[in-house]
TILUMPA-782446 format. One record per atom (N, C-alpha, C, O): x, y, z. Coordinates in steps of 0.2 Angstrom, whole numbers, plus 5000, padded with zeros to 4 digits. Layout:
! residues N
XYZ/...
! end
This chain:
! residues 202
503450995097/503451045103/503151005109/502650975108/503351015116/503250975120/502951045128/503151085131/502351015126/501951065131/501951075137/501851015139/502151125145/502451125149/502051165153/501751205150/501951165160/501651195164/501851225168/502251195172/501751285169/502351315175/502051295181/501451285182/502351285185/502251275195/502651335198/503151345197/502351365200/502051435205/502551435212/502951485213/502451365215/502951355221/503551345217/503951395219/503951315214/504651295212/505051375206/505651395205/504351385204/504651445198/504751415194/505151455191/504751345189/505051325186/504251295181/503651295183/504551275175/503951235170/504351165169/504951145169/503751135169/503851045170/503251005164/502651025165/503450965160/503150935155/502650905160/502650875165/502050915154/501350905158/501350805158/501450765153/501150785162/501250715164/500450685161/499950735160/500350645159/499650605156/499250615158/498950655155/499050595166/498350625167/498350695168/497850715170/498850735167/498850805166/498650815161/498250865162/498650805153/498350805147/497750785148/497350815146/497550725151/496850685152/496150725154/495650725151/496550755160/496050785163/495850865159/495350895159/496450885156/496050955153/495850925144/495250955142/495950895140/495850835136/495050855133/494550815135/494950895130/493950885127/494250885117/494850875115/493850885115/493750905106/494150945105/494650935101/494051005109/494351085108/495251095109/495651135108/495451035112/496051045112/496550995113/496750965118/496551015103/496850995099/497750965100/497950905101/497951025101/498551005104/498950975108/499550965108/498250975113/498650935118/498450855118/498650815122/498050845112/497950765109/498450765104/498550705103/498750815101/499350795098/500150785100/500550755097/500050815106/500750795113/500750735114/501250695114/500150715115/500050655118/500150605111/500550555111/499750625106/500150545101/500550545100/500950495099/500950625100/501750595098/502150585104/502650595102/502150585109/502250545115/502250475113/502850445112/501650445112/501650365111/501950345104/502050295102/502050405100/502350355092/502850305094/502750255090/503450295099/503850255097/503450175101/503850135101/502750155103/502350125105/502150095099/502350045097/501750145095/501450145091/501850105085/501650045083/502450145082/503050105081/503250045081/503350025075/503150005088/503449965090/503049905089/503249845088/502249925088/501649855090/501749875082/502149825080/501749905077/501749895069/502249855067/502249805063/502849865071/503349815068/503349725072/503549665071/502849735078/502949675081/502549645078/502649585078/501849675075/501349625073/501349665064/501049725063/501549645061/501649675055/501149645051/500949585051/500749695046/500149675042/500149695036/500249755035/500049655031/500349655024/499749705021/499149685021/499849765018/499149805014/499249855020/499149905017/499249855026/499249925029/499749985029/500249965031/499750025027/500150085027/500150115035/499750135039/500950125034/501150195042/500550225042/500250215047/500250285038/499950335038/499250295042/498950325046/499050245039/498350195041/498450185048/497950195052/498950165049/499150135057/499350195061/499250175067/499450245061/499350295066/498450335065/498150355069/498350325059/497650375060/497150305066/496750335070/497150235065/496950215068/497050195074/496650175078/497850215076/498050215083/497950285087/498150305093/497650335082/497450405085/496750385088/496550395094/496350375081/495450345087/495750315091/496050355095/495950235090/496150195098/496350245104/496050245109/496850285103/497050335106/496550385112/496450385118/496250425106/495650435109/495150405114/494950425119/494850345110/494550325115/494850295122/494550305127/495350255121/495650255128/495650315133/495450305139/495950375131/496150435134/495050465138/494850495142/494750445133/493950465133/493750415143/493550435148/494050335140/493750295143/494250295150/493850285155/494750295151/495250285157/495050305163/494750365164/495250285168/495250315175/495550285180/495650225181/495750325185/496550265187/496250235192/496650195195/495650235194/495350175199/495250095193/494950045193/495650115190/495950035186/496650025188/496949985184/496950055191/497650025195/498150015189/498549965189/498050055185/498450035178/498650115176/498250165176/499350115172/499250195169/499250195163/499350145159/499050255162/498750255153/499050235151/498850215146/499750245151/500250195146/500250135145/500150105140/500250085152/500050035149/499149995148/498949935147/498650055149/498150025145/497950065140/497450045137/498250105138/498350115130/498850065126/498950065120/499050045130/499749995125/499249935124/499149905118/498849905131/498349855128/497849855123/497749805119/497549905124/497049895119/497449925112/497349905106/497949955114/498049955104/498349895100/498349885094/498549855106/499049795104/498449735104/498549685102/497649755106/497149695104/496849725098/496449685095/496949785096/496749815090/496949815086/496549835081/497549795085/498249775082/498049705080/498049695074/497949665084/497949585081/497149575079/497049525075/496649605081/496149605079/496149625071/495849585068/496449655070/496449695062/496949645058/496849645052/497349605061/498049545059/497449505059/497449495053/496949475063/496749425060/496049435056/495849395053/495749485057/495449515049/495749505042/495549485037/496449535044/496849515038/496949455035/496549435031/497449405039/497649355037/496749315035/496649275030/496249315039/495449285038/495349325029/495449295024/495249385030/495149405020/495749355017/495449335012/496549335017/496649305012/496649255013/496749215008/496549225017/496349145019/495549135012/495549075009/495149185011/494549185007/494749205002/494849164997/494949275000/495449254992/495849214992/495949214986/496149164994/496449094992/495849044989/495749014984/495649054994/495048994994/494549044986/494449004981/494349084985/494049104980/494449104974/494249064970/495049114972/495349104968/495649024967/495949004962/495448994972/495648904970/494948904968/495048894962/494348914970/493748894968/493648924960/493348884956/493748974957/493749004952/494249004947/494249044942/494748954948/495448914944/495248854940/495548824935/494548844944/494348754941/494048784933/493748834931/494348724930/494048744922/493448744921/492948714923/493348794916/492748794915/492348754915/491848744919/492748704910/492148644906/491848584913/491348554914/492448574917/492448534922/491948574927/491448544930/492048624928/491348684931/490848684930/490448694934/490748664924/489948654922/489848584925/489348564927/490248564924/489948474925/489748464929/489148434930/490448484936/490248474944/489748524947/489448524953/489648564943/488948594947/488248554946/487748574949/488348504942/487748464942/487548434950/487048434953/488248404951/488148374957/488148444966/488648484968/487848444967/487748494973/488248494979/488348534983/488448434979/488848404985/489648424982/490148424986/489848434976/490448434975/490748504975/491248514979/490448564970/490448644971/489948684975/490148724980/489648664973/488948734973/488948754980/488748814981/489048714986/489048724995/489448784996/489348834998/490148764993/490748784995/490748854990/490948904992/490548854986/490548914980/490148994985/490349054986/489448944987/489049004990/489249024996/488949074998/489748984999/489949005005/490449055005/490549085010/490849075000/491449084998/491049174997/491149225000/490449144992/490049214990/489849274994/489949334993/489549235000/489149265006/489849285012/489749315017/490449275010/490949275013/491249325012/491549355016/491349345003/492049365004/491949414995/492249464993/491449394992/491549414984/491049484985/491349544984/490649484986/490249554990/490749604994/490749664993/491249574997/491749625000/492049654996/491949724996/492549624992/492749654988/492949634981/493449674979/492649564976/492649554970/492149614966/492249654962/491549604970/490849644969/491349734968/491349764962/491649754971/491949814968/492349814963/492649864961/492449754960/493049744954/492649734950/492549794947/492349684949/491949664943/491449734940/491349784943/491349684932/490749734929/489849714932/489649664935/489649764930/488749734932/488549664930/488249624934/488749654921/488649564921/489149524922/488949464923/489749544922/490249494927/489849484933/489649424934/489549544937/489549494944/488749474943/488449444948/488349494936/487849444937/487949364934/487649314936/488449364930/488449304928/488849254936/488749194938/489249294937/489649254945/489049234950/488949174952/488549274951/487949264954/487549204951/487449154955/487449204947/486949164943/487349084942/487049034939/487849084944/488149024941/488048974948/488048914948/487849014955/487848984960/487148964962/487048944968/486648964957/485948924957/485848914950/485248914948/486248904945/486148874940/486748814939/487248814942/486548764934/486948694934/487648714930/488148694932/487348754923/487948764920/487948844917/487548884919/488248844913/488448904909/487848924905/487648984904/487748854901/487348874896/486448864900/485948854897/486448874906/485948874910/486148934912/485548964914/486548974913/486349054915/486249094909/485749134909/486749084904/486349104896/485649114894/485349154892/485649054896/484949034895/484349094899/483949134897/484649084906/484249134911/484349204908/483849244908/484849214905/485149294906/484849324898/484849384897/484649274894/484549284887/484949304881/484849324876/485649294884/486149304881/486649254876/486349194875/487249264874/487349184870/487849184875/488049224879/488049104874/488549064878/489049094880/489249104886/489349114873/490149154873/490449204876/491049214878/489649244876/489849294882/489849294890/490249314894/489149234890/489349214900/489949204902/490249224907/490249144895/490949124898/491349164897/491849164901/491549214892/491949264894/491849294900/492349294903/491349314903/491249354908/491349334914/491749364917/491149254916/491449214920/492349204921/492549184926/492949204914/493549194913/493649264915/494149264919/493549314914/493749374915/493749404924/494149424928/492849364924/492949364934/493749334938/494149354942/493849274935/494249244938/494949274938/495349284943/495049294931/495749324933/495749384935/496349404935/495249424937/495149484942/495449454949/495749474954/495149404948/495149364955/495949344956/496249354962/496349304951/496849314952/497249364953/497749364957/497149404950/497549484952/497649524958/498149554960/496849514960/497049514968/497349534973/497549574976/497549434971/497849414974/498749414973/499149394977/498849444969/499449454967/499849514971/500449504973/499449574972/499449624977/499449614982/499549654987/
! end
């Protein structure tokens, strides 16, 4: 439904123009911020197919082209010599690629965590002797990326054993710490990983 105003002098009703919705525009109404986004959906539309993002859903990219929406319409004022159409098209198209390279950045770290967590076990124990070959890049990976969202995957001793492995040498050095036997560290450790692989498969 496309909301309309009548004009007094001509006798006639004329589709209310942008900063006509702007100006009357609070919390309380509702509708007339619903004119307004479906005015902009083929916008909206248009920057989802230009910058296209793997894992977001339609329904995701209008609820967040609706806040954008809002705050532009909150924030605007035409002493910026610009109309709301095209600075709402800016900012949604820098919030658009900001969220594109959030994304593409998160899989760039699940790549990099599931190559780090592909190395064999046995070879794993060895090179964490030395600090300079794993252990840097491990914990970088952790403070980056596995708290985001490994940490919601895994069990309590999966992600204590994954933790523990990044200031102890070997496996049987976190057993040790954890007071458990070997076999379960390292199952707990093999099972992280292919959570880890799985991920990535989505």
């Amino acid at each position: 439904m496309t909301i309309k105003r009548f004009n007094q002098q001509t006798g006639t009703y004329h589709q209310l123009t942008d900063l006509e919705i702007l100006e009357q525009l609070t919390s309380e109404t509702s509708l007339l911020f619903s004119e307004l986004l479906i005015r902009y959906y083929p916008l909206i539309r248009s920057i989802e197919t230009r910058y296209p993002i793997s894992g977001l859903e339609w329904d995701d990219w209008v609820q967040e082209a609706s806040y954008v929406l809002w705050k532009a319409a909150s924030s605007y004022s035409t002493s910026r010599r610009i109309t709301f159409g095209a600075y709402y098209k800016r900012i949604l198209i820098n919030q658009r690629v900001d969220l594109l390279r959030a994304s593409l950045a998160y899989k760039r770290q699940m790549d990099r965590i599931a190559y780090s967590l592909d190395i064999d076990p046995e070879f794993y124990e060895n090179s964490l002797q030395d600090d300079k070959v794993v252990l840097p890049e491990t914990k970088t990976l952790y403070d980056e990326a596995i708290q985001d969202y490994l940490a919601v995957q895994l069990s309590p001793f999966e992600r204590e054993v994954l933790l523990k492995t990044f200031s102890h040498p070997t496996l049987e050095a976190v057993a040790l710490n954890l007071k458990v036997p070997v076999r379960k560290v390292r199952s707990a450790y093999e099972r992280a990983h292919k959570k880890a692989q799985r991920l990535l498969e989505h």
